[in-house]
Each structure stands twice: as C-alpha cells, then as structure tokens.
Phi, psi and omega in degrees: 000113164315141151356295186266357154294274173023275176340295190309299223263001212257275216322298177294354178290266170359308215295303199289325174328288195293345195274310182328291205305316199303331163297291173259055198295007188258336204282099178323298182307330178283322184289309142338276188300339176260325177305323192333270182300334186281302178321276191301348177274319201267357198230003166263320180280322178300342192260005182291114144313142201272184184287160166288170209249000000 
C-alpha cells in the first residue's frame, strides 16, 4: 500500500476518530484512539512530497 493510499484510507478513519470525541469528550480510550490516527496521519502527510509551486 502506497504512502497516499495510507492517506486516503487514515482520513476517513480521522473523521470517525473525531465524531467520537465529540460524542465522549471525557473518554480517555476515545481520545487515545484519535490522538492515534491523528499522529499517524500528520507523520504520512509530512513524509509526502510537497507539489511544485
């Protein structure tokens, strides 16, 4: 699986990550898990070339 598959497939992950917290904003494990997908997603766009300018 490519870099931007990764991505691709992170993002909607990320989405359901955040309607949790917003659903259990006290919820350590919810928060855990989103902090999770958020790491690995911002440390897959950062290794991404950026576009030419």
């Amino acid at each position: 699986m490519s870099d931007t598959e990764k991505t691709e497939a992170l993002q909607p992950a990320m989405v359901e990550q955040l309607m949790a917290v917003i659903a259990a904003p006290d919820d350590e494990d919810v928060a855990r898990a989103a902090d999770t997908v958020v790491r690995d997603l911002d440390a897959l766009l950062r290794a991404e070339p950026t576009p030419a300018a």
